[in-house]
N, C-alpha and C positions, 0 to 999 in steps of 0.2 A: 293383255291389258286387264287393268281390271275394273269391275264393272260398280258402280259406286252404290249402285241399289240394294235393297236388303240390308239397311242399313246397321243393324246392331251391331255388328262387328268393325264395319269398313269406316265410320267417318272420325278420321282423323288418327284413328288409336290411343284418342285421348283415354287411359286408361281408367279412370272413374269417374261416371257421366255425374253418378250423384253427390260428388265431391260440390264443397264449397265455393271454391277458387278453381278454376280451369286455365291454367300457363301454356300460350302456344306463341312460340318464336318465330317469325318468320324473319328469313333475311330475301331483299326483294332485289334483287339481281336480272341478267340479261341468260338467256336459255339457247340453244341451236336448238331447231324444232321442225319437224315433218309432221305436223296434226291432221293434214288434209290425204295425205298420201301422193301429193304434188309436188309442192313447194318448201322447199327448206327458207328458213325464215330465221332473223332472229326475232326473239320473243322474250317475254317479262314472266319470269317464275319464281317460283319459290324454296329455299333452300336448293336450289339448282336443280327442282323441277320440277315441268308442268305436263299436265295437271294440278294445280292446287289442289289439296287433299280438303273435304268438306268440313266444317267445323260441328259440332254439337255441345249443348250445353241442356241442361234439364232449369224449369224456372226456377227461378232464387238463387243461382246462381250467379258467381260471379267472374266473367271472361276477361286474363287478362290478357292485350294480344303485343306481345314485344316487338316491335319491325325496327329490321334496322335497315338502311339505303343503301344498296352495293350499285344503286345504276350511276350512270355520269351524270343524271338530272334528277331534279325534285321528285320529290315522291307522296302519296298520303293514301287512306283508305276511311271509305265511308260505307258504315254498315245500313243496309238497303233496308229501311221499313223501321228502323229502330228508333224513338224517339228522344231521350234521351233530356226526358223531363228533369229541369233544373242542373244540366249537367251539358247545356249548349254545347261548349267547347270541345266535346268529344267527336261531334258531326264528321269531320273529317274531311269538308267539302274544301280545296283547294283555295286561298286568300275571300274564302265565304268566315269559314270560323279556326282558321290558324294558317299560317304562311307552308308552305312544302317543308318536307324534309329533306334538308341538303345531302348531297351525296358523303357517303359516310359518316351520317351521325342516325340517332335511333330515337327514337316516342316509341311513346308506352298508350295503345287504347283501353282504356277500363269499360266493358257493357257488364251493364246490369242488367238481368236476365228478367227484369220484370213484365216484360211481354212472352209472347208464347207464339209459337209459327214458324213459317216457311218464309226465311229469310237470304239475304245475300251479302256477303263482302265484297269490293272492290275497289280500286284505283278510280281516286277522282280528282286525280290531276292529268291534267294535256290529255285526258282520255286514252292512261294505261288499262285502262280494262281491256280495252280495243286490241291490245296486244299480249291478254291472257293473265293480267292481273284481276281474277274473279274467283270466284267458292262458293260456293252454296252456307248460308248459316242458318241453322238448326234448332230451334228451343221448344223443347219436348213440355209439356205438360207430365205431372209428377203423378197424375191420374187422368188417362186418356177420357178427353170428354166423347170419344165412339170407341166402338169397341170394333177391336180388324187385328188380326192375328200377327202381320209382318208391315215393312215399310218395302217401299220403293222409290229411290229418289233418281228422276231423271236432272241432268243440268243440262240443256241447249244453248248451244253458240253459235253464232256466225262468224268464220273463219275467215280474214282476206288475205291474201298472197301478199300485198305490200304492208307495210308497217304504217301504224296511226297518224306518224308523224306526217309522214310522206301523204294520207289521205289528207290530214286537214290543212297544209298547205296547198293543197289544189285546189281545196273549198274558199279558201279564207285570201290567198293572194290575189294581188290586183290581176285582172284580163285585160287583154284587149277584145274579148268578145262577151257579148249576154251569158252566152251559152256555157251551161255546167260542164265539168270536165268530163271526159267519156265513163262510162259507169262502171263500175266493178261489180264483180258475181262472187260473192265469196261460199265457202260451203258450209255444209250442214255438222257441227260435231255434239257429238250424245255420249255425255259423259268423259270428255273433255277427248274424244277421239273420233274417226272419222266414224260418221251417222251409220254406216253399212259394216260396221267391226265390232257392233257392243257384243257383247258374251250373254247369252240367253235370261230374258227373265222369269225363274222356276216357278208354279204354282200346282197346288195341289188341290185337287178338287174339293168343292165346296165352303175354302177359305176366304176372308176379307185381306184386302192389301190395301195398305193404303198410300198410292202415287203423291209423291212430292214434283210437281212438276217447276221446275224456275227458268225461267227463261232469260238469260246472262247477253241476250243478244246487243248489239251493237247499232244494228241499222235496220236488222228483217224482223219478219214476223215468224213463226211458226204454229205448226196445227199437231196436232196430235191426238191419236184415235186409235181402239183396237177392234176391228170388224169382229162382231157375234158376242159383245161386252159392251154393257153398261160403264160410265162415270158418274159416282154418285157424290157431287161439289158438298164438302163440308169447310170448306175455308181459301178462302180469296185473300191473299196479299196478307197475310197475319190476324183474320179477322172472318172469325167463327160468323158460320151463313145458316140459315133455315136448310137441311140438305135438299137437291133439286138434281135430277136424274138430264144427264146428256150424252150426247153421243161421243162430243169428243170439246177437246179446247182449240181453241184460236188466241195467242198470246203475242201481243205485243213486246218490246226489248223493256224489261225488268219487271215485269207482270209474274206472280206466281198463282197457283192453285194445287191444294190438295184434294184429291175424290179418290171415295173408297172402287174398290174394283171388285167385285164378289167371284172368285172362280167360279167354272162349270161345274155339274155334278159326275162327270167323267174326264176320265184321260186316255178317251180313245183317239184325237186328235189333239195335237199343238194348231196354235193362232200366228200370226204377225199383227204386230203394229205398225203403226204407221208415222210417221215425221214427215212433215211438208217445210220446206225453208223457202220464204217465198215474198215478193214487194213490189208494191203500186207503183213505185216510183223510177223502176227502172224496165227497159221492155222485155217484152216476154219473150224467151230464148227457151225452144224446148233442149232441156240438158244441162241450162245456167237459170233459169228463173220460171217456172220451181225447178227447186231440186229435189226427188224425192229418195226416202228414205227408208227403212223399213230391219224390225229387229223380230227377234223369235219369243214368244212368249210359250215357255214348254211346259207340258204338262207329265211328260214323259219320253224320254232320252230315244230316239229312234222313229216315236211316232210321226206317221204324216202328217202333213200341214193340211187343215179343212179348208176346200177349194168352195170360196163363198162368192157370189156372185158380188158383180162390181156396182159400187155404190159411187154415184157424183154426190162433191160437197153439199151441191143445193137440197139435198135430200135428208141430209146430215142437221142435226140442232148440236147447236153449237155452244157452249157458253156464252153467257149475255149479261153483264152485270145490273144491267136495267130490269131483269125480272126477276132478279135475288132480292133477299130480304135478308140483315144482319140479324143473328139468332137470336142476339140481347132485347132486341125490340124497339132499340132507340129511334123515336117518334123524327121527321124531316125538321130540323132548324128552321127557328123563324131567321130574320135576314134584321143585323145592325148596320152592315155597310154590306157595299157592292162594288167589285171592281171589274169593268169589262175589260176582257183581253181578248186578242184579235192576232193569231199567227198572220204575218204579213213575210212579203221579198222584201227586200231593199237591196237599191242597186247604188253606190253612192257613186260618187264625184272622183275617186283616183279609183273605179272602175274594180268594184268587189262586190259580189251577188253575195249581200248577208240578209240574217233574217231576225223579226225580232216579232216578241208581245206586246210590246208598250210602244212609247215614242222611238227610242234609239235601238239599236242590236247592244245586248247584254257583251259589258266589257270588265274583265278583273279591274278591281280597282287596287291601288297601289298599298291598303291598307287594309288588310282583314274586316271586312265589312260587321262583325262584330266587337272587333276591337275597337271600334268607332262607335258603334251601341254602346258599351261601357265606357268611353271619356268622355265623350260629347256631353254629359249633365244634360239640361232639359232642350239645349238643340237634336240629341237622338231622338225626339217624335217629331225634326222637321227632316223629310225627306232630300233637303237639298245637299243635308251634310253628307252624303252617302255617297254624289257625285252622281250627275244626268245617267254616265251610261251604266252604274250598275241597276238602276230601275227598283228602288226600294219604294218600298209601299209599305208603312206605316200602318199598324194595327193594334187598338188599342186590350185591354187585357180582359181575356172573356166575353168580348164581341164576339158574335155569329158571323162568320165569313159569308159572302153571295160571289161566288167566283164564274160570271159569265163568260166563258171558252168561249172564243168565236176561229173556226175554220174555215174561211171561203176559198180555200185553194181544194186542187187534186190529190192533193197526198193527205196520207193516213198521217199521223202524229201518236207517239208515246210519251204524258205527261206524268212526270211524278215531282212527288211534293214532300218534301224533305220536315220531319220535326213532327208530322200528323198524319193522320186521313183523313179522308173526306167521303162525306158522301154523295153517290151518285143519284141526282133528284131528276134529270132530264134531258135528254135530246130532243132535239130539232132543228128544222133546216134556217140557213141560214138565208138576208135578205138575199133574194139574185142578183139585185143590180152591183151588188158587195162580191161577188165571185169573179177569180181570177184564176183563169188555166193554162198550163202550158202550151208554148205557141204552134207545138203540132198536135194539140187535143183537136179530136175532131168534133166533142160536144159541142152544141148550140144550147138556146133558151128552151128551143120548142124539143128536143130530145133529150134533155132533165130529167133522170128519175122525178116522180113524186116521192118525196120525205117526210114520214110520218112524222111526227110528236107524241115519244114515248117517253111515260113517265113510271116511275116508281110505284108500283101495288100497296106498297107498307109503307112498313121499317125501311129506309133505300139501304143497302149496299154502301157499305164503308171501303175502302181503298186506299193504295200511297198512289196507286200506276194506272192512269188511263189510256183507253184508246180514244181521240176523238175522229171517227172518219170525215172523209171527205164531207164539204159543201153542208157543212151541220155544224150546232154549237150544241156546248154540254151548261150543265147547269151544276156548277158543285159546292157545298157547304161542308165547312168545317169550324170549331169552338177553337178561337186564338186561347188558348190555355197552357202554352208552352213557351215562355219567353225566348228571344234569341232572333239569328237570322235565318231564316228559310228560306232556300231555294226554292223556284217552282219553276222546271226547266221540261223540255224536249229529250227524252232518252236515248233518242237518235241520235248519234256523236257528231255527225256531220250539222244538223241544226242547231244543236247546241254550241261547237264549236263556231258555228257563224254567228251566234248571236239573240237564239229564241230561249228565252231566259227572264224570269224578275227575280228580286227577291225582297220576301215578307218579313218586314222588322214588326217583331210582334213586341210588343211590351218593354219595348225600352229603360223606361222607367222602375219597372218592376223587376227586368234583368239585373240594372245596378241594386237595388236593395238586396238581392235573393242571390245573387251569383259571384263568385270573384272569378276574375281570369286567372289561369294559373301560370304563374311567374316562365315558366319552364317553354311555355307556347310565344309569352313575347320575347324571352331574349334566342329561340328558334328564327324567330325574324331579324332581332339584330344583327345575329351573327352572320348574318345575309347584308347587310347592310341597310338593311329595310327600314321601314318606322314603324313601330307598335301602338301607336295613339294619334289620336287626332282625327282628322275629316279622311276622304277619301283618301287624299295623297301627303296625308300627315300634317296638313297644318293644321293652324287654329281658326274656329268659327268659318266664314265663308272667304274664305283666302285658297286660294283654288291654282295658285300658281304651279307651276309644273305638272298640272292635267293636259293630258293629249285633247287636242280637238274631237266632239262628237264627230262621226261619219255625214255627210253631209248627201244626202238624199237627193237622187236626179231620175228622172224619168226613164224606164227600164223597159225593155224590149221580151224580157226574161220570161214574164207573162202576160197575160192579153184579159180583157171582160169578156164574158162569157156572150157569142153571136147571136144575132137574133136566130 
């Protein structure tokens, strides 16, 4: 196999990084796949095979990415972190800013490399990522702002043995019980192959590396560490940091981080690293959760491995985006509006445990929720034309966002935000009498961690991808400076796929002056038979006929208030 790090040579073979225009074709097809070393699967790959090979591009650049649809269903790809100012339409997010690509026809993504970072591609429709439609994408600075002699790109997955489809109908179908379906354990892959198979990564004493780490995950977390080495964080999610020395990262599903790694000043031993695959939300099974991992970092071909005494994680400093400071200096946003949102269960009425931020579980709407930004004239700044379940929130143009995250459940959450960053101003716990836990948590009130209120030192920490944990709310601000529709969802495919999701109409108004749709994205939908214009479900003004009823919300046994 081969190993994807050390990058000059390996990503992609796109043959001249400094080239103007960068042309990669991909045809996005169905794979026979052994990733795990288990289970043969089928799987979503690329020119008929996966691994995805990683993309690169140097800034100024411009990517074109040719896909054509060889599956039997829709298809689309959204470049992770990429914003995509004055150019909405390219987002990729599935009937958010253009209808799927029918099987056997092809779009064309044009990025423009005017960002710089540790980025990703993936299927974001029906949650083909979940089935290996992912890559790592790449945009080099044309003059490195550190200075480190090689790269190293790790990509982390969560592998499951069943296909996405088959996961999110167990999530999303009606029951006849509370109770979620039995859990899966999927494994650990590094570098799109099983975690315990990567081919060594070589270092020579006294060099800088510098780790691309992205984590393409689906549902879990991962950790990442190399015992008797420093991680020195110079960039979070596309967005150069103050550098801050740790021991290792802790990442959430679409979180990246780059940190320099300084070799030792000998090569009398080789190291291991370490991969942790690992979530709150399912029980703890030594052998299925964690699963742990571990790769060679060689310093010289033969040498023994340095037997280092065993370190527990509580001992370990971890990445923490609450004590980072973004390098630019950019001062915390004052606040022009504020929208609380609150991950919640819902258990509705024809007996479906979905989940949502707002009032309803986030639902497609029958009309590209930006293509209704651009007809709607001055009804796009009224959120109703959007339709209840896809949960638009209207934001006017160059407002300061105040995005009050509220988490009162037991599970951790991976949020990101499509079109911008944001930054990270706060944590803190959340009200108790507001906390909801699963019905075989054995917490009470009085056995409660205390939860601090940790705030930003500076400059906070800019970001696409949060972690919000448990029983705590975040505090995050971002500048609406980007017209179009934004998702702001759950990276976990199962949440999202039930319905914990808004999305942010930012500047409606300002869309239609400054943007055209391109003709080619709405008759994509027609030839579907779809409708390209109008409200939610294509009519005019608030004429709403043939919308599905919202979920209708009943008292759910799924979670309990937390006991005295």
């Amino acid at each position: 196999m081969a190993l994807f790090g050390l990058l000059a040579a390996a990503l992609l073979g796109v043959a001249a990084c400094q080239a103007e225009t960068v042309v990669v074709d991909w045809d996005i097809g169905y794979v026979q796949v052994n990733r795990d070393g288990y289970n043969n699967r089928r799987a979503i790959g690329v020119n008929g095979a996966l691994p995805i090979p990683p993309i690169t591009v140097t800034h100024g650049d411009r990517l074109i990415l040719n896909v054509h649809n060889s599956l039997t269903v829709d298809t689309s790809v959204h470049a992770h972190g990429i914003f995509f100012n004055g150019t909405s339409y390219r987002d990729g997010a599935g009937q958010v800013t253009q209808c799927g690509i029918p099987p056997g026809e092809s779009h064309t993504y044009v990025i423009d490399a005017v960002q710089v970072g540790t980025y990703w591609i993936h299927g974001h429709y029906k949650h083909q990522n979940a089935d290996g439609l992912r890559t790592p994408f790449i945009i080099r600075e044309k003059q490195p702002l550190h200075q480190y002699d090689d790269e190293v790109l790790l990509a982390l997955e969560d592998w499951y043995a069943e296909e996405s489809a088959q996961k999110m109908e167990q999530i999303t179908q009606p029951s006849a019980t509370t109770a979620p379906p039995p859990p899966s354990f999927p494994f650990g892959l590094i570098n799109g192959y099983n975690g315990n198979d990567t081919k060594p990564i070589r270092f020579e004493p006294g060099k800088r590396y510098r780790f691309r780490v992205v984590s393409m995950a689906t549902s879990e977390w991962f950790k990442f560490h190399i015992p008797g080495h420093k991680l020195e964080i110079i960039e979070v999610d596309g967005v150069d940091c103050k550098p801050i020395v740790v021991d290792g990262l802790d990442m959430g599903p679409g979180q990246r981080y780059s940190a320099i790694v300084t070799a030792l000043d000998t090569d009398e031993f080789n190291y291991t690293y370490n991969v942790t695959l690992y979530a709150n939300f399912i029980p703890l099974i030594k052998g299925l959760n964690p699963r742990y991992y571990q790769g060679l970092i060689e310093y010289r071909a033969g040498a023994p491995v340095k037997n280092l005494p065993p370190v527990s994680d509580r001992q370990l400093e971890w990445a923490d985006d609450i004590k980072m400071e973004a390098l630019d200096g950019m001062p915390e946003l004052p606040v022009d509006v504020t929208f609380g949102l609150e991950s919640k269960v819902v258990r509705t009425a024809d007996n479906r445990n979905l989940r949502a931020l707002n009032e309803y579980p986030y639902t497609e709407p029958q009309v590209p929720t930006l293509f209704t930004a651009f007809a709607m004239g001055e009804l796009a700044l009224d959120r109703r034309v959007y339709g209840p379940q896809t949960e638009a929130l209207i934001v006017r143009h160059m407002d300061s966002v105040r995005i009050r995250l509220g988490n009162p459940t037991d599970l951790v959450h991976s949020f990101h935000l499509h079109g911008h960053t944001f930054q990270v101003v706060e944590y803190g716990p959340v009200d108790k009498r507001t906390i909801q836990v699963q019905p075989n948590s054995p917490l009470t009130l009085e056995t409660l961690p205390d939860i601090p209120v940790r705030r930003s030192p500076g400059a906070p920490m800019r970001r696409d991808t949060l972690v919000i944990p448990e029983f705590q709310y975040v505090d995050l601000r971002f500048r609406a400076d980007n017209p179009g529709t934004w998702m702001f969802h759950c990276h976990m495919d199962t949440h999202f796929a039930a319905g914990l999701a808004v999305t942010f109409v930012v500047a409606p108004d300002v869309l239609q002056r400054t943007q055209k749709l391109p003709e080619s994205l709405q008759q994509m939908c027609l030839r579907q038979g779809l409708k390209a214009s109008g409200n939610a479900v294509g009519n005019q003004g608030y004429d709403f006929t043939g919308l599905p009823p919202a979920p209708v919300a009943v008292p759910s046994n799924a979670t309990k208030p937390l006991p005295p």
